[in-house]
C-alpha positions in Angstrom: 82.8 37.8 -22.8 82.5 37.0 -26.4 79.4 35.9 -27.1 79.0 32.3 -29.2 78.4 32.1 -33.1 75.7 30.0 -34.4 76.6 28.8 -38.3 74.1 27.2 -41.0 76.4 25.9 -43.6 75.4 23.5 -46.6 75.6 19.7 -45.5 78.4 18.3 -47.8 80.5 21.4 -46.5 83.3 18.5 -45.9 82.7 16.2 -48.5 86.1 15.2 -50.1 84.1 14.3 -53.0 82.6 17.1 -53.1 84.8 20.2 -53.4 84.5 23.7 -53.9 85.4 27.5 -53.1 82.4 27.9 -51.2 82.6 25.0 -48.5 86.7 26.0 -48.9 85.8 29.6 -47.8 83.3 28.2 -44.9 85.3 26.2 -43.3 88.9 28.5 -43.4 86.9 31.4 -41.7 84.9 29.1 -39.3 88.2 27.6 -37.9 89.9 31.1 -37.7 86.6 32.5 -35.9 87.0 29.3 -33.2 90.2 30.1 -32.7 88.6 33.3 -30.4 85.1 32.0 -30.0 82.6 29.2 -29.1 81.1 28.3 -32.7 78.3 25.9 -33.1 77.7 24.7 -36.9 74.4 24.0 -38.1 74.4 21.9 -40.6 71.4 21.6 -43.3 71.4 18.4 -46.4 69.5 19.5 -49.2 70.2 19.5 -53.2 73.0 21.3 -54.2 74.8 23.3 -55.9 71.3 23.8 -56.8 69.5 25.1 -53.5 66.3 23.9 -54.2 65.4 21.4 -51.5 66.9 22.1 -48.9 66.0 20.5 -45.6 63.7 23.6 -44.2 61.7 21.5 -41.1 65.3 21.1 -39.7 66.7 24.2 -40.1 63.7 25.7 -38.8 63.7 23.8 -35.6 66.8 24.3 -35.2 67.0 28.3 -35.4 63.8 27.9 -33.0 65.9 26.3 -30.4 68.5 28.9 -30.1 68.1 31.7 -27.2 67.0 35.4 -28.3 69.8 37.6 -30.2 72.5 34.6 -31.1 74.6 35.6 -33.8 73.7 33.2 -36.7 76.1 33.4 -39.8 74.3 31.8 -42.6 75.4 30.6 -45.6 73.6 31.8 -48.6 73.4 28.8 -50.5 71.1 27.2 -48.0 69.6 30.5 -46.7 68.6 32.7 -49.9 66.8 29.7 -51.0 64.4 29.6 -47.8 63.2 33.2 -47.0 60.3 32.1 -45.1 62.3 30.3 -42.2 65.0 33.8 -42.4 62.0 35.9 -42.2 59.9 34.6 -39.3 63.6 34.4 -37.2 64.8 37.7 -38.4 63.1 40.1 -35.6 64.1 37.4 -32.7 68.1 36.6 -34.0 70.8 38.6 -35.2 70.9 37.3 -38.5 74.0 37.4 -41.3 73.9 36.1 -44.6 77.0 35.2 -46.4 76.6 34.9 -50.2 78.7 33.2 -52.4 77.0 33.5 -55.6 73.8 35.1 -56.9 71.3 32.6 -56.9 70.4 33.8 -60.3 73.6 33.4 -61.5 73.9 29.5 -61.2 73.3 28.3 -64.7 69.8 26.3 -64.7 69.0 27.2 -61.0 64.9 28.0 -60.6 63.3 30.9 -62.1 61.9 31.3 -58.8 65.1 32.1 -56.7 66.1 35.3 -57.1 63.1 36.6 -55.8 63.9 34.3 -52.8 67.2 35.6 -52.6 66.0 38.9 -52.3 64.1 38.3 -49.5 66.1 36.6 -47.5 68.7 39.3 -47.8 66.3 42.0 -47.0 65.4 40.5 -43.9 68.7 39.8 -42.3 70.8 42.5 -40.4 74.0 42.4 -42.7 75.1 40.5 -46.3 78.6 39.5 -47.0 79.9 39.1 -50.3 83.3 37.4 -51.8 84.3 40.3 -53.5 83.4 44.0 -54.5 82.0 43.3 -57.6 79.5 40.8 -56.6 78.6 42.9 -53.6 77.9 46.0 -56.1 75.7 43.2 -58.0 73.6 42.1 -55.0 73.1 45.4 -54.3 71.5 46.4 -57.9 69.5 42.9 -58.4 67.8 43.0 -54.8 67.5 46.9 -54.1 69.7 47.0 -50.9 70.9 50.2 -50.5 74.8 51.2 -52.5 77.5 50.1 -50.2 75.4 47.9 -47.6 76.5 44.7 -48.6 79.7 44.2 -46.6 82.6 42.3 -48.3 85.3 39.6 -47.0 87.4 38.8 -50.2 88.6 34.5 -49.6 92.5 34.4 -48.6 94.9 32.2 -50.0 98.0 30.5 -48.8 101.6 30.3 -49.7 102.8 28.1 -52.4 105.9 27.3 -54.3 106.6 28.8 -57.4 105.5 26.8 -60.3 108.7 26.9 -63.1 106.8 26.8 -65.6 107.9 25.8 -69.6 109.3 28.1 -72.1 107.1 27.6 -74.8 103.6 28.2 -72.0 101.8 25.1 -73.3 100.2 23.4 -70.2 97.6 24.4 -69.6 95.0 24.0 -66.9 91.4 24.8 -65.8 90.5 24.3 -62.1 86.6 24.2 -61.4 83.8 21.7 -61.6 82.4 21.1 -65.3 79.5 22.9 -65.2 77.5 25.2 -67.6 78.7 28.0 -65.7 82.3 27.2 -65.6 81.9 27.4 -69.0 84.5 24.5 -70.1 82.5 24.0 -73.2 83.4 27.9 -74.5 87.2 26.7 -73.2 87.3 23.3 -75.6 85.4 25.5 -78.8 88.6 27.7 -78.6 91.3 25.0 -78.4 89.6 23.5 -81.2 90.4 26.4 -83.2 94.1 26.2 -82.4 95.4 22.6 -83.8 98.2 24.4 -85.9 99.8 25.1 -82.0 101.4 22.9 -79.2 99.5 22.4 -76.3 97.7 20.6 -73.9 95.4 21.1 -71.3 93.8 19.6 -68.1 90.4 20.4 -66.5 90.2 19.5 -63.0 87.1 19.3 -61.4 83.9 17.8 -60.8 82.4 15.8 -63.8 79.6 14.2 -62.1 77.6 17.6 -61.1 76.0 17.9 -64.8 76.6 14.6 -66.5 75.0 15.8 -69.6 77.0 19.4 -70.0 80.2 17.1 -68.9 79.5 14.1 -72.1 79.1 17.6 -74.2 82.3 18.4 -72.9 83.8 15.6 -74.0 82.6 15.3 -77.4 84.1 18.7 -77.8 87.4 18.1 -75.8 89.7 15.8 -78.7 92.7 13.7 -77.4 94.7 16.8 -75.9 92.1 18.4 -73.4 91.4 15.6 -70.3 89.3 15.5 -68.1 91.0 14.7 -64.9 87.7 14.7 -62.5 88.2 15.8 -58.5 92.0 16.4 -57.3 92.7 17.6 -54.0 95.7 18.2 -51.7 98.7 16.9 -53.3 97.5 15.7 -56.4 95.7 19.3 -57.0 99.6 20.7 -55.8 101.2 18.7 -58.4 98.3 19.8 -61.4 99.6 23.6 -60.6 103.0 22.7 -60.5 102.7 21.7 -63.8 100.8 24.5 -64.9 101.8 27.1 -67.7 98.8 29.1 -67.6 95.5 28.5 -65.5 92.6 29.5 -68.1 89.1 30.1 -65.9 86.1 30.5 -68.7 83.2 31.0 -66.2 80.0 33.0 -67.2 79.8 34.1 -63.8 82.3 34.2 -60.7 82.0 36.3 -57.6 85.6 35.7 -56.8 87.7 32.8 -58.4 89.6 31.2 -55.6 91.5 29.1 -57.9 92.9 32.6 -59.7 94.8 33.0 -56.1 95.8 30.0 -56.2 97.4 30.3 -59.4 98.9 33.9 -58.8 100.3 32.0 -55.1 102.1 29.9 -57.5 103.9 33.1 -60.1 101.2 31.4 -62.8 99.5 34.0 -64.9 95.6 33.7 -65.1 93.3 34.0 -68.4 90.1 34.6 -67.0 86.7 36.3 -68.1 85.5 40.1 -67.3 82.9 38.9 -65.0 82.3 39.9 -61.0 84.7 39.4 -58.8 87.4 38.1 -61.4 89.6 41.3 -62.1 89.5 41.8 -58.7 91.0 38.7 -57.4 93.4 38.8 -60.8 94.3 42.6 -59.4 98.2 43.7 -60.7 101.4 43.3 -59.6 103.1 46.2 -57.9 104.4 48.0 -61.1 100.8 48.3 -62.5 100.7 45.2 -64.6 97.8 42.8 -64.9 99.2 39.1 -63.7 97.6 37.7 -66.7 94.2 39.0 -69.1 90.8 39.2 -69.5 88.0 38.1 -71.9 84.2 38.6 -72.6 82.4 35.8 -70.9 81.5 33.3 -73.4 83.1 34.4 -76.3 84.4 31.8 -78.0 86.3 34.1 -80.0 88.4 36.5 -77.7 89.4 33.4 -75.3 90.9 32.0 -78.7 92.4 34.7 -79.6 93.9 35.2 -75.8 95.2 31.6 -75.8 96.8 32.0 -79.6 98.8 35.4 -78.3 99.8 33.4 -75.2 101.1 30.5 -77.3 102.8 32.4 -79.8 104.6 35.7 -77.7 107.4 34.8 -75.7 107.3 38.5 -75.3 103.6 38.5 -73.5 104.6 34.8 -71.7 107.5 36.9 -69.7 105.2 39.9 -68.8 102.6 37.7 -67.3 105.0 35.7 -65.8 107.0 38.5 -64.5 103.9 40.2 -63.2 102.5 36.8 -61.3 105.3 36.5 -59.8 105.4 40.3 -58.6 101.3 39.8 -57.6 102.0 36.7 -54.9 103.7 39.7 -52.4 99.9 41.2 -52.2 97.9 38.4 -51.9 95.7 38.2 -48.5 95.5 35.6 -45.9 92.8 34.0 -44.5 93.4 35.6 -41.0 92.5 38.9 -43.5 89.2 37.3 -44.0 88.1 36.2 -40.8 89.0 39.6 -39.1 86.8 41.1 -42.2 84.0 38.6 -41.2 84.3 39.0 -37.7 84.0 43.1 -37.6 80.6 42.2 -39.7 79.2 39.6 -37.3 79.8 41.8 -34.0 81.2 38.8 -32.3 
């Protein structure tokens, strides 16, 4: 009899207004893992994305109330941040921690977390990362031991092919404006490229750092906007119109939204960080779906976007190869069976 899954998830995991790859990935593998099992969800409010306040009197009574050796999946965001309350369950409950990001890694998060982090992922039985690279990094900032940390890349599903225009000038940016997402490096190299046609929108967020988003703005001129939240069909139709998806962040442990793009035959121009070349990965023949840059490097990301703008040649290769890519993109039934073999449920 399989035995039920206890899940600790952040509580705005649902929050239309509140979107992200993180609540995306929790809930996908959550209603894959009910499809075969009894799954009770544990949900904890607290401050995020920064994970500093989280409600710990809760959570802790409500870990307390569960019988000896339940599974409990928790999601790192809310876990990593609490150690204490991981630590005094770990020797009673079977204890997983999914991360999605480095706590370290969140631009302006406390200096205090990582430590925490590292605690709460010593103590627990297994750690599940997004993606190779950021399960290689957890493994070097906390001292787990090479190749413990276990690793369930996000799936994506099928789209339409976006047609995309000849001369590659839409372009778009899907993630919440935030220091990390880096859409300040993005606007600093548009800038730079006036002489060129182009425009581009930024969908995401806007409220999550209202000072980095007015700097954003000051930066942005009248051809980069600002679109805020779009989900279901209105994010469909921002891809659709898509050229080129450009993703600047500083760090990333997967990039859903480069998927999402590829799904679609649109080439990504990303940055060398984490799980990024991993989720960009290459088409078939050998071909990268698109090209990488130094993380905030004003510079490079320029440079990229001119050769984009300005080589039919290079617009048909990436094409071509995004287009070839979508035939080895993953599902999300990939990553609940890779989650499920972890959890031992």
């Amino acid at each position: 009899m399989t035995r039920p899954l206890h899940v600790v998830l952040p509580g705005d995991i649902d929050d239309p207004a509140a979107p992200s790859g993180g609540n995306t990935y929790d809930r996908r593998v959550l209603t894959g893992l009910a499809a075969t099992r009894e799954v009770h969800e544990i949900a904890v409010a607290g401050r995020w994305p920064y994970p500093s306040a989280p409600d710990t009197a809760h959570l802790t009574t409500r870990l307390q109330e569960l019988p000896d050796r339940s599974t409990v999946l928790l999601d790192g965001l809310v876990a990593c941040a609490v150690p204490e309350v991981v630590e005094a369950e770990a020797g009673r409950l079977d204890l997983v921690v999914l991360v999605h990001l480095p706590l370290g890694d969140e631009t302006g998060a406390p200096p205090e977390l990582p430590a925490r982090e590292g605690r709460t992922l010593h103590a627990a039985r297994a750690v599940v990362a997004t993606s190779t690279g950021a399960a290689r990094r957890l493994e070097f900032l906390h001292g787990l031991p090479a190749g413990s940390v276990h690793v369930a890349p996000p799936g994506v599903d099928p789209a339409p092919l976006a047609p995309g225009t000849p001369a590659g000038g839409r372009l778009l940016c899907v993630a919440a404006v935030t220091p990390r997402k880096a859409q300040d490096v993005l606007a600093e190299a548009l800038r730079t490229l006036d002489d060129l046609e182009w425009e581009c929108v930024c969908v995401g967020a806007l409220d999550r750092d209202p000072e980095f988003t007015a700097r954003v703005r000051a930066r942005a001129g009248d051809r980069i906007h600002l679109a805020g939240t779009r989900t279901g069909a209105a994010l469909d139709s921002s891809y659709a119109a898509a050229d080129l998806l450009v993703l600047p962040s500083l760090a990333e442990t997967y990039g859903m939204v480069v998927t999402e793009a590829l799904a679609r035959g649109i080439p990504v121009l990303g940055t060398r960080v984490q799980g990024v070349p991993e989720a960009l990965g290459e088409a078939p023949d050998g071909t990268m779906p698109g090209g990488l840059v130094p993380p905030g490097d004003v510079q490079s990301l320029a440079t990229a976007l001119r050769q984009w703008l300005t080589d039919p040649g290079l617009r048909r290769s990436w094409r071509a190869a995004a287009r070839a890519r979508r035939t080895g993109l993953r599902g999300w039934d990939e990553t609940t069976r890779r989650l499920s073999e972890v959890l031992h449920v």
